[in-house]
PyMOL Python script that loads the backbone (N, CA, C, O; Angstrom):
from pymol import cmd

cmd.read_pdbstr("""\
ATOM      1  N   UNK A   1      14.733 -19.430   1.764  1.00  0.00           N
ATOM      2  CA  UNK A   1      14.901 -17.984   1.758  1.00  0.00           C
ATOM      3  C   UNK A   1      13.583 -17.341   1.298  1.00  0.00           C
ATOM      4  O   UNK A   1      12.762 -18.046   0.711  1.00  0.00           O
ATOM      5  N   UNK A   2      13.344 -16.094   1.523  1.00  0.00           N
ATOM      6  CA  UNK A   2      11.788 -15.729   1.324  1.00  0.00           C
ATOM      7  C   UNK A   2      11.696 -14.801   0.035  1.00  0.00           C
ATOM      8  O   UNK A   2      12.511 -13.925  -0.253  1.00  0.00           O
ATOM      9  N   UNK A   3      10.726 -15.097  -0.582  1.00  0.00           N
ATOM     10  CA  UNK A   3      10.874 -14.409  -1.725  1.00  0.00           C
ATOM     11  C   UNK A   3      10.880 -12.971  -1.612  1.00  0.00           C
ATOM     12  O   UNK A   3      10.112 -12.531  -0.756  1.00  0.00           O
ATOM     13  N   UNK A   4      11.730 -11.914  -2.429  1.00  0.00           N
ATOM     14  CA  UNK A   4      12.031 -10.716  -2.263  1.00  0.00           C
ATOM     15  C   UNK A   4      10.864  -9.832  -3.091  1.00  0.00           C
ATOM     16  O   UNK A   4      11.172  -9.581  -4.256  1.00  0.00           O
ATOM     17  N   UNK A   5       9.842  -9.438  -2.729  1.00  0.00           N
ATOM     18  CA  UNK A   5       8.488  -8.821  -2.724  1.00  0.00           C
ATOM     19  C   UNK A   5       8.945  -7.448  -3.839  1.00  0.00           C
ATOM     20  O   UNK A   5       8.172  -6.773  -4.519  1.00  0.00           O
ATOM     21  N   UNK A   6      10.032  -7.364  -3.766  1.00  0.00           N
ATOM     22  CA  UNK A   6      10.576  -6.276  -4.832  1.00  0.00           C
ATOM     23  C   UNK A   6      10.953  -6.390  -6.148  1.00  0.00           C
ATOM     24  O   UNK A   6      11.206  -5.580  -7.040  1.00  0.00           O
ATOM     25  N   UNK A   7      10.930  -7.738  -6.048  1.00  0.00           N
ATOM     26  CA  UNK A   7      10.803  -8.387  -7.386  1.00  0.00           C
ATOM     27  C   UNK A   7       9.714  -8.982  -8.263  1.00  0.00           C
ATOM     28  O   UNK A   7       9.550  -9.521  -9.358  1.00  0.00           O
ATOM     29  N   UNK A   8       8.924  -8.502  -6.946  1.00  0.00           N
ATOM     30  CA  UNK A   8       7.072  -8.922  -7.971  1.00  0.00           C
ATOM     31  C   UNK A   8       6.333  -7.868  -8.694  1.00  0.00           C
ATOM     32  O   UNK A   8       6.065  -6.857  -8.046  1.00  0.00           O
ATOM     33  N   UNK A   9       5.916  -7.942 -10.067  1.00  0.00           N
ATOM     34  CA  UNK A   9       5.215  -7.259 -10.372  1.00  0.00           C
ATOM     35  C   UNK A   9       3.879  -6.910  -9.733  1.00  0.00           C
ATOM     36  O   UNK A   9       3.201  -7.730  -9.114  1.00  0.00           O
ATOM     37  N   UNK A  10       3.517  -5.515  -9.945  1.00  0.00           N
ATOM     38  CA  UNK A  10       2.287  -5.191  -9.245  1.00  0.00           C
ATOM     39  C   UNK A  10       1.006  -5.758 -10.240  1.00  0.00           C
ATOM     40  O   UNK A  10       0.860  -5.559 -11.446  1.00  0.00           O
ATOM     41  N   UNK A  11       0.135  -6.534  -9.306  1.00  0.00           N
ATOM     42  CA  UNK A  11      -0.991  -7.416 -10.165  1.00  0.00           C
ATOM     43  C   UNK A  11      -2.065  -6.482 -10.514  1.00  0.00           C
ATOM     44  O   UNK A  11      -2.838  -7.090 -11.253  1.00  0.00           O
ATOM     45  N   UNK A  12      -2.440  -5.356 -10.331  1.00  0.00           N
ATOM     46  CA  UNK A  12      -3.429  -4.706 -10.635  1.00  0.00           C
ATOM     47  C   UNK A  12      -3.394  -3.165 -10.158  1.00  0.00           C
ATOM     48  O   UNK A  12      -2.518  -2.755  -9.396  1.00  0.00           O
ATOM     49  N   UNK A  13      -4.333  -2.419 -10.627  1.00  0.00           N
ATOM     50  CA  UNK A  13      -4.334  -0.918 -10.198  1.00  0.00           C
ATOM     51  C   UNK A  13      -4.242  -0.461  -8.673  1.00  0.00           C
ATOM     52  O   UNK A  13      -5.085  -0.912  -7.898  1.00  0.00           O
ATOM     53  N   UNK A  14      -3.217   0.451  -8.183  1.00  0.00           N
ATOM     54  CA  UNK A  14      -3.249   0.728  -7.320  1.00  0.00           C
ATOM     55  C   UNK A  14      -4.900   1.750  -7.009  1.00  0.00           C
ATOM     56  O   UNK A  14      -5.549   2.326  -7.882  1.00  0.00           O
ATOM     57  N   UNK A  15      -5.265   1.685  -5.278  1.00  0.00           N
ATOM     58  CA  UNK A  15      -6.696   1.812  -5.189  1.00  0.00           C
ATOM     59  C   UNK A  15      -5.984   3.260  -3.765  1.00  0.00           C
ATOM     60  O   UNK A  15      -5.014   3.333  -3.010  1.00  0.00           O
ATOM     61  N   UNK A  16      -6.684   3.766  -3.961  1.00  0.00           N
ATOM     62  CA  UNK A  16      -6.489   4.607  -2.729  1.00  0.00           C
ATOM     63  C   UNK A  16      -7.711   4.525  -1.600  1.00  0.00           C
ATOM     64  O   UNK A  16      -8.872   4.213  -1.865  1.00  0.00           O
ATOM     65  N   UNK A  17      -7.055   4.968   0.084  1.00  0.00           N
ATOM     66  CA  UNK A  17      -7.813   3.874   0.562  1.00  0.00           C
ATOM     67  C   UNK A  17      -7.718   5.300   1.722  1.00  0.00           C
ATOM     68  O   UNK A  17      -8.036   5.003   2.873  1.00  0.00           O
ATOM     69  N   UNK A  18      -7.328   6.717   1.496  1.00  0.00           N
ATOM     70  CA  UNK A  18      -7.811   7.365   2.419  1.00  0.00           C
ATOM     71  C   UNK A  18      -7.730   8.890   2.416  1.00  0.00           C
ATOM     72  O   UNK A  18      -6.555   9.236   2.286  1.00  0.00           O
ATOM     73  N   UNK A  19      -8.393   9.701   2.494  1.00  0.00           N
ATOM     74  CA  UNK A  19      -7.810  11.537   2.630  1.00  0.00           C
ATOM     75  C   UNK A  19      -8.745  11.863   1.856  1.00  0.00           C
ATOM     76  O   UNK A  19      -9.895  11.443   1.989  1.00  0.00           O
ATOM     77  N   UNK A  20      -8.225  12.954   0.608  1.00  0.00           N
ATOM     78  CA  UNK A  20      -9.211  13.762   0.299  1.00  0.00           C
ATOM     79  C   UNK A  20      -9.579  13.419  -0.955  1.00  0.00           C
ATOM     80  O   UNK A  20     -10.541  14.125  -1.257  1.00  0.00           O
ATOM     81  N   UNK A  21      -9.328  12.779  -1.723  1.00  0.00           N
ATOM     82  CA  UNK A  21      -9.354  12.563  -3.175  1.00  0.00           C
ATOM     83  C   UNK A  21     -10.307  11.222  -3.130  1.00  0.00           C
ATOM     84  O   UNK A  21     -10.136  10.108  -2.636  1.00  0.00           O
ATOM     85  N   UNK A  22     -11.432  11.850  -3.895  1.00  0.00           N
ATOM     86  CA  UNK A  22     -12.354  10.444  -4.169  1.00  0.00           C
ATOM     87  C   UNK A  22     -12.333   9.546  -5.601  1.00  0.00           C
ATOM     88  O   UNK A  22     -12.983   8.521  -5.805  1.00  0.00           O
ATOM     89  N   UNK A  23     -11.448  10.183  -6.494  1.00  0.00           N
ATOM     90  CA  UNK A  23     -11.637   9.785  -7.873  1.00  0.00           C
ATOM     91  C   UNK A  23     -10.447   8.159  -7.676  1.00  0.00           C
ATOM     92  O   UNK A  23     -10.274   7.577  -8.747  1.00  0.00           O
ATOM     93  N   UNK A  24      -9.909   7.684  -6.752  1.00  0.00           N
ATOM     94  CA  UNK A  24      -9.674   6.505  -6.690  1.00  0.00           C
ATOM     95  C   UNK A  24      -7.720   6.214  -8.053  1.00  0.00           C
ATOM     96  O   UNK A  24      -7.067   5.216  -8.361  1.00  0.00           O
ATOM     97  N   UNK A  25      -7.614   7.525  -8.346  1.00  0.00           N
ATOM     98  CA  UNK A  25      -6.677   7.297  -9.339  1.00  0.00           C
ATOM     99  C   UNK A  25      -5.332   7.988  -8.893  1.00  0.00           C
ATOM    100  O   UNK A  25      -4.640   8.431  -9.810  1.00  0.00           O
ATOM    101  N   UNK A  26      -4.813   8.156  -7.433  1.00  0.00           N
ATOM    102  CA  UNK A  26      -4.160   8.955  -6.733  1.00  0.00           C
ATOM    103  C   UNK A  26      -3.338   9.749  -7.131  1.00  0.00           C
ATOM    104  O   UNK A  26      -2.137   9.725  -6.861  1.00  0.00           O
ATOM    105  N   UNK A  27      -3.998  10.666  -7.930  1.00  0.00           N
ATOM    106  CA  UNK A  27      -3.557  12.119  -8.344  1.00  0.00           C
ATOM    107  C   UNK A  27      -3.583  12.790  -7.414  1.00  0.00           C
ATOM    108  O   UNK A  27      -2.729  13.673  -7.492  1.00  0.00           O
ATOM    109  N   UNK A  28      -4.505  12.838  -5.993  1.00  0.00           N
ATOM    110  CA  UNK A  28      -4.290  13.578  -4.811  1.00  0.00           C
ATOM    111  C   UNK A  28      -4.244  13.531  -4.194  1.00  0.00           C
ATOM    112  O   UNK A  28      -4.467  12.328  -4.058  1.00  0.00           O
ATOM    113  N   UNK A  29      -4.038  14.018  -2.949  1.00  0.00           N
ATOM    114  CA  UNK A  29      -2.935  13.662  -1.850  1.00  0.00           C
ATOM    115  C   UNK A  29      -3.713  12.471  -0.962  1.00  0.00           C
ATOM    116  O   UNK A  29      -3.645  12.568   0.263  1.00  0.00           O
ATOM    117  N   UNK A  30      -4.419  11.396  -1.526  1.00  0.00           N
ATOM    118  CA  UNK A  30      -5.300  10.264  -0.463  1.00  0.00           C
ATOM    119  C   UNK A  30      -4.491   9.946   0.650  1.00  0.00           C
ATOM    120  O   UNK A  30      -4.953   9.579   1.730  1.00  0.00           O
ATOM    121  N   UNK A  31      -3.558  10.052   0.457  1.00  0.00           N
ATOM    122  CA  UNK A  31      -2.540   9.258   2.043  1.00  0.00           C
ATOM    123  C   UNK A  31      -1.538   8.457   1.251  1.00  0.00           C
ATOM    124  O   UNK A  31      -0.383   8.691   0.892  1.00  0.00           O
ATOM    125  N   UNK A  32      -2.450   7.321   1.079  1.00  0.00           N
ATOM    126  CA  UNK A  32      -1.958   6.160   0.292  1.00  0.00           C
ATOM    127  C   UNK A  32      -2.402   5.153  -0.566  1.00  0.00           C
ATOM    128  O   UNK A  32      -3.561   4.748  -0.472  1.00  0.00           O
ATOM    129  N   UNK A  33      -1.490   4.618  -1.535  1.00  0.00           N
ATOM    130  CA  UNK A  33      -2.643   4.055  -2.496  1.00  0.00           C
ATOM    131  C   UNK A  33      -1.992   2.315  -2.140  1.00  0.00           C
ATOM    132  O   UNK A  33      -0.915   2.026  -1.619  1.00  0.00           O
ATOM    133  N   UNK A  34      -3.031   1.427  -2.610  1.00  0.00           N
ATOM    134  CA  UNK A  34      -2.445  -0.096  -2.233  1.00  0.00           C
ATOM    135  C   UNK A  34      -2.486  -0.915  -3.695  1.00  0.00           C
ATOM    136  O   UNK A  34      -3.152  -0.713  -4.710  1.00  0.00           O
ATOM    137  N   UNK A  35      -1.703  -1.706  -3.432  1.00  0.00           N
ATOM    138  CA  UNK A  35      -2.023  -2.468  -4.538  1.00  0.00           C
ATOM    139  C   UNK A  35      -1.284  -4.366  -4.222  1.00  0.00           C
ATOM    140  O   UNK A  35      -0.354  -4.671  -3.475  1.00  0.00           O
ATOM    141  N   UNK A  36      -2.121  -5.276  -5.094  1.00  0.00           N
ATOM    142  CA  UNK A  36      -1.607  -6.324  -4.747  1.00  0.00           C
ATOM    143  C   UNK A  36      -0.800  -6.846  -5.814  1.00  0.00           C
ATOM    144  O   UNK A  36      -1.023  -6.503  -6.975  1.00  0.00           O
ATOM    145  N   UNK A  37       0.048  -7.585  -5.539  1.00  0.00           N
ATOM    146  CA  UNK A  37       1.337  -8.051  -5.952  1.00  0.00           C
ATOM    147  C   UNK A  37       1.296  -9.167  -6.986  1.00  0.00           C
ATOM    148  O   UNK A  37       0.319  -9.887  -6.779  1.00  0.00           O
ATOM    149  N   UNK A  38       1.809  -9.442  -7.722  1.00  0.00           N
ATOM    150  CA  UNK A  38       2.051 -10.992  -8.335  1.00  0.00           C
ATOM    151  C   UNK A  38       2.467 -11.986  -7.188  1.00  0.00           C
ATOM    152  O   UNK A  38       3.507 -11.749  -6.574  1.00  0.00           O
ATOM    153  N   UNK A  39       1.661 -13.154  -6.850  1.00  0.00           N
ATOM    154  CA  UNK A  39       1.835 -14.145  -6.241  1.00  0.00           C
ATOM    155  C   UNK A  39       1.955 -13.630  -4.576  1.00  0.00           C
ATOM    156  O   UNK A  39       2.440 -14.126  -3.559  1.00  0.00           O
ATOM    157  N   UNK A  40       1.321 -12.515  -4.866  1.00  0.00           N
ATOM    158  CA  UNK A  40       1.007 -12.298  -3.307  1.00  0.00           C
ATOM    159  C   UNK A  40       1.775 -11.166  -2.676  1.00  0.00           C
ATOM    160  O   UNK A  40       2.959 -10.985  -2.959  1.00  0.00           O
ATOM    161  N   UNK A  41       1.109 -10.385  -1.809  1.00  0.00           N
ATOM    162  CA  UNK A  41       1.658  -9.232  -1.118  1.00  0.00           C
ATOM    163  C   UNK A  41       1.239  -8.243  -1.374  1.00  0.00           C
ATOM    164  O   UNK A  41       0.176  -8.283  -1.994  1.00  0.00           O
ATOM    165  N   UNK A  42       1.624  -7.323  -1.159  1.00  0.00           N
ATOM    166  CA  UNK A  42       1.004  -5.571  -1.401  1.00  0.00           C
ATOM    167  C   UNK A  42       2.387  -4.828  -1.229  1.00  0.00           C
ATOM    168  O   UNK A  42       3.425  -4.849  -0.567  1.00  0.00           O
ATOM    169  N   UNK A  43       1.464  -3.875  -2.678  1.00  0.00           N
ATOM    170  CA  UNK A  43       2.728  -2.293  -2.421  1.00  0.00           C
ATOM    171  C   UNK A  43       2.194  -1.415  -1.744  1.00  0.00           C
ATOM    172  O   UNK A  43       1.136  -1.785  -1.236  1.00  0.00           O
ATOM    173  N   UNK A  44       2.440  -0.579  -1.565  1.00  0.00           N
ATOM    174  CA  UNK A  44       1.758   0.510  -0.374  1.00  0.00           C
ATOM    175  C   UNK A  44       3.347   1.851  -1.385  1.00  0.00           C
ATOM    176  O   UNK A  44       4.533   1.826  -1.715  1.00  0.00           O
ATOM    177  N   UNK A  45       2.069   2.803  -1.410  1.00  0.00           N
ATOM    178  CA  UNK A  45       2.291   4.077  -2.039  1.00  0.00           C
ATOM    179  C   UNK A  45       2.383   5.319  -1.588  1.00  0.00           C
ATOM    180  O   UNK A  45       1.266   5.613  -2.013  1.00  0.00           O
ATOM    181  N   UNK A  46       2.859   6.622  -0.937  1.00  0.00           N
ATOM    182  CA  UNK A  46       2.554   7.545  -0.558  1.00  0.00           C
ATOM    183  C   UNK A  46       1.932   8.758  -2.012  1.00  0.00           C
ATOM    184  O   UNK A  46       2.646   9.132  -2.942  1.00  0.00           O
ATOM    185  N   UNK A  47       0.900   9.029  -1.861  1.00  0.00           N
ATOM    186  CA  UNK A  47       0.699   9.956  -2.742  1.00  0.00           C
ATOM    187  C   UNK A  47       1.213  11.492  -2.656  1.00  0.00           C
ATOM    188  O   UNK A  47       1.236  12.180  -3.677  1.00  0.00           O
ATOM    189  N   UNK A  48       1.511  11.865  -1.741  1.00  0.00           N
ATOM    190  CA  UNK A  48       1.921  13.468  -1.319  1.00  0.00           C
ATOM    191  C   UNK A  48       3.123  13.863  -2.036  1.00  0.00           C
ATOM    192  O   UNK A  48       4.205  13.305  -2.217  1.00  0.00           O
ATOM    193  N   UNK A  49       2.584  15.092  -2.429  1.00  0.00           N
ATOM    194  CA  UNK A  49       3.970  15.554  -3.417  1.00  0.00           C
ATOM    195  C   UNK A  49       5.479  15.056  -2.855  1.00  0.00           C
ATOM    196  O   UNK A  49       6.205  14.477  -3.664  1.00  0.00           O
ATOM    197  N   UNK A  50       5.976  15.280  -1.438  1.00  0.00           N
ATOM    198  CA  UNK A  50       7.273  14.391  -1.131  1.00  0.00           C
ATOM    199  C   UNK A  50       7.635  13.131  -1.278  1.00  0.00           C
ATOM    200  O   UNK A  50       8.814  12.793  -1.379  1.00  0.00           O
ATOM    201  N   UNK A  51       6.393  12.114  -1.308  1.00  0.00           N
ATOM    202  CA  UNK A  51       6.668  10.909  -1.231  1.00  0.00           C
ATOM    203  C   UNK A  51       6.086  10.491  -2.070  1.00  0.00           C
ATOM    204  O   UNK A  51       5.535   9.429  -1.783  1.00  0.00           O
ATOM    205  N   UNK A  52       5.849  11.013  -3.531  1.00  0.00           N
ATOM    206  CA  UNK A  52       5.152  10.583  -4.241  1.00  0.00           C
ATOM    207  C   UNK A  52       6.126   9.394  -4.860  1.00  0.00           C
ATOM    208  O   UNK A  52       7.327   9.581  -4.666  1.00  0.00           O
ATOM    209  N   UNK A  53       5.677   7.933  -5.736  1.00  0.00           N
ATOM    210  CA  UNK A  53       6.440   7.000  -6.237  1.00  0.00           C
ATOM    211  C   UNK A  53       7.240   6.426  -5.266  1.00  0.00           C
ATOM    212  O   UNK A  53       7.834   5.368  -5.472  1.00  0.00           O
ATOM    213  N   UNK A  54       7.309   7.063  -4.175  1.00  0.00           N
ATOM    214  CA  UNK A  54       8.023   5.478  -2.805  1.00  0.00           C
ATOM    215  C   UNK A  54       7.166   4.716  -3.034  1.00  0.00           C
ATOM    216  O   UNK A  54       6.100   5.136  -3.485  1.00  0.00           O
ATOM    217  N   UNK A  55       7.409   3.096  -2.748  1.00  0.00           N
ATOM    218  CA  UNK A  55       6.837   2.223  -2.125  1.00  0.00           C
ATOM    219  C   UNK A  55       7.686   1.187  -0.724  1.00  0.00           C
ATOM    220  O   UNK A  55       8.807   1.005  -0.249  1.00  0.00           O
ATOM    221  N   UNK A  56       6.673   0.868  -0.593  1.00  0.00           N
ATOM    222  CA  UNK A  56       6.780  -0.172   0.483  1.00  0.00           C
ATOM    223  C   UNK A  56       6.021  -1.392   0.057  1.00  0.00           C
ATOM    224  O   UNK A  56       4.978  -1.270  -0.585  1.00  0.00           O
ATOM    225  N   UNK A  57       6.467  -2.480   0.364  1.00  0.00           N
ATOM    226  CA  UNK A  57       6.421  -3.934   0.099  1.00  0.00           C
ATOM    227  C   UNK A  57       5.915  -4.851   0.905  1.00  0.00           C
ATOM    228  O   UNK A  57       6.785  -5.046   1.754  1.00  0.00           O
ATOM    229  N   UNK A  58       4.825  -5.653   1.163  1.00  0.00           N
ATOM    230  CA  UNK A  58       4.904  -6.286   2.212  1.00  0.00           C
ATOM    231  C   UNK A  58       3.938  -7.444   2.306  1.00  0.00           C
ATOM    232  O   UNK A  58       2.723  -7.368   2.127  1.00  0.00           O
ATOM    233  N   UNK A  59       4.662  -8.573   2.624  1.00  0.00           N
ATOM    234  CA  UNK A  59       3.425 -10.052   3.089  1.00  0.00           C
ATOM    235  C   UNK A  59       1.923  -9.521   3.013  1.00  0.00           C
ATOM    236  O   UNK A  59       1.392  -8.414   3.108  1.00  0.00           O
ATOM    237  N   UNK A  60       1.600 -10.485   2.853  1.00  0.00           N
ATOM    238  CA  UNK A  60       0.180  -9.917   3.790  1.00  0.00           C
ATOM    239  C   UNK A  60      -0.277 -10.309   4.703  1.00  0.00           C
ATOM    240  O   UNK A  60      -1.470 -10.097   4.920  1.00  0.00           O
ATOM    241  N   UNK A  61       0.602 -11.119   5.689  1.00  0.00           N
ATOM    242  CA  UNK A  61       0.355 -11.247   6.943  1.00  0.00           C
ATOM    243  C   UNK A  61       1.300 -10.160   7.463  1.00  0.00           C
ATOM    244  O   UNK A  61       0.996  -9.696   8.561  1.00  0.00           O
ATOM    245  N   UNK A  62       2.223  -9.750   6.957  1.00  0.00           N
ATOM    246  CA  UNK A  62       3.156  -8.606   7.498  1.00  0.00           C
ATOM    247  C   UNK A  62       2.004  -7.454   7.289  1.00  0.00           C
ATOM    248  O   UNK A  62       2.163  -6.544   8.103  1.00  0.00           O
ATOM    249  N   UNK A  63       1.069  -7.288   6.556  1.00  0.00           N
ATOM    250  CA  UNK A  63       0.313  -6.236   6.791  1.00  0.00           C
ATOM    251  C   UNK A  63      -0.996  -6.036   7.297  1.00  0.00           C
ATOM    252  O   UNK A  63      -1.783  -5.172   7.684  1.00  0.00           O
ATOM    253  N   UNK A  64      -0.875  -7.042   7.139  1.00  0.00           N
ATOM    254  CA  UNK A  64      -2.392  -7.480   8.363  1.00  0.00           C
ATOM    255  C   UNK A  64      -2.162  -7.212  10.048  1.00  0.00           C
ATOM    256  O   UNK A  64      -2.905  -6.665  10.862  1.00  0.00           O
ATOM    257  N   UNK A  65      -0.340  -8.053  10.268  1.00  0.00           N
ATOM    258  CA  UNK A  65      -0.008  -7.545  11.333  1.00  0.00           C
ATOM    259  C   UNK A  65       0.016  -6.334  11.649  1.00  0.00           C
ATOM    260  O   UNK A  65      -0.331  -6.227  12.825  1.00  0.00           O
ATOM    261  N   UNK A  66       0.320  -5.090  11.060  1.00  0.00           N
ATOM    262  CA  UNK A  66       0.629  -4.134  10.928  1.00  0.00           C
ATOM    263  C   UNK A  66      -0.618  -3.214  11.211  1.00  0.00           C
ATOM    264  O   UNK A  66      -0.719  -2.356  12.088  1.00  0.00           O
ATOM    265  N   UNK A  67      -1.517  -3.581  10.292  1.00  0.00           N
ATOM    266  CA  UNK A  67      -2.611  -2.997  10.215  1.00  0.00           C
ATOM    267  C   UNK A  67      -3.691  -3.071  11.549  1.00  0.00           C
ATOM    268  O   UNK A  67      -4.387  -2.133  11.939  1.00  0.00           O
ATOM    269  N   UNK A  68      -3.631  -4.536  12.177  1.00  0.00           N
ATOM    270  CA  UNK A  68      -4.441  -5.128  13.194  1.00  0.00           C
ATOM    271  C   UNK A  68      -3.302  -4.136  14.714  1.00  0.00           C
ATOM    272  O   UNK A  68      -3.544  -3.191  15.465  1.00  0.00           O
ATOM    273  N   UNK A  69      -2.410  -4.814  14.551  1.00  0.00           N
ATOM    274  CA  UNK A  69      -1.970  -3.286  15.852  1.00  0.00           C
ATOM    275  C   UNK A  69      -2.125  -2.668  15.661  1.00  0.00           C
ATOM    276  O   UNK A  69      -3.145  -2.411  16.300  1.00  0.00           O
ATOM    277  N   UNK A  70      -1.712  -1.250  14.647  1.00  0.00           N
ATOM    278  CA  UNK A  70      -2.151  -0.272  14.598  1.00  0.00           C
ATOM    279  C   UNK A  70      -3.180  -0.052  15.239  1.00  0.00           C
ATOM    280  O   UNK A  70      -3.108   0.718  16.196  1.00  0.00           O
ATOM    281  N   UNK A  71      -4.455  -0.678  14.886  1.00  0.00           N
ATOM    282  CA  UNK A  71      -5.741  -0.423  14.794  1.00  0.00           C
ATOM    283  C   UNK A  71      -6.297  -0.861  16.337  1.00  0.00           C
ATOM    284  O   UNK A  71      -7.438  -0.616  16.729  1.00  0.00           O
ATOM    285  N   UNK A  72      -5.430  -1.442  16.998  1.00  0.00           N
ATOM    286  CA  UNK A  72      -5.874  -1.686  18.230  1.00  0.00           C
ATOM    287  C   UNK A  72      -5.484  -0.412  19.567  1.00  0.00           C
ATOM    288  O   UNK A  72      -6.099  -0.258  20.622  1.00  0.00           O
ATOM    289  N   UNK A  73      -3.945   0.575  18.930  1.00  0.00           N
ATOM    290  CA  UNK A  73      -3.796   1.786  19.775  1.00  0.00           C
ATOM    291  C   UNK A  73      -4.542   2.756  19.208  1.00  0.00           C
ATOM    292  O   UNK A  73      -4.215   3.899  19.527  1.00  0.00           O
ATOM    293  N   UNK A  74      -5.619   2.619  18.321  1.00  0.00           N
ATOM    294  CA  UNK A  74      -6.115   3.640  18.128  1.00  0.00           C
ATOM    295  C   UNK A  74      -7.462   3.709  18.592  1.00  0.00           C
ATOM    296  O   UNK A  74      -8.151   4.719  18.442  1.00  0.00           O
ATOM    297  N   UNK A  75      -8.055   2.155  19.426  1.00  0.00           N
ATOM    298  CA  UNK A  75      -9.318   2.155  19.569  1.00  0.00           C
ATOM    299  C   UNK A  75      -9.439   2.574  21.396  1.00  0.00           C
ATOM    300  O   UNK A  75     -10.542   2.670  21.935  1.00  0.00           O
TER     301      UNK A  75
END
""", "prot")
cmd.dss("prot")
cmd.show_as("cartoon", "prot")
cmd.util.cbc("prot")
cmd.orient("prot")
């Protein structure tokens, strides 16, 4: 069974990785902030006042996948 990614502590400071805020501490609206997991994975954060404190959870081949399509309808 696969380990449940919601049960890992987050291993270090979340980093923001896009928009308008350069101070890296996502007080403003960057998009989103990332962070990696205990024993592997990433949280993924919305900073915007609506979605502020969601996360999302995910492998990191689940986000690599994710990330690598994406990135291929956009080129």
């Amino acid at each position: 069974m696969p380990r449940n990614l919601y049960d890992s502590p987050v291993a270090g400071e979340f980093a923001a990785l896009c928009g308008g805020g350069t101070d890296n501490d996502g007080s403003m609206e960057d998009c989103l902030t990332l962070a990696e997991l205990a024993g592997g994975g990433f949280a993924v954060r919305d900073t915007k006042t609506a979605g502020e404190g969601r996360e999302l959870r995910f492998s990191e081949a689940e986000l690599t996948s994710f990330a690598t399509g994406w990135l291929a309808t956009r080129a």
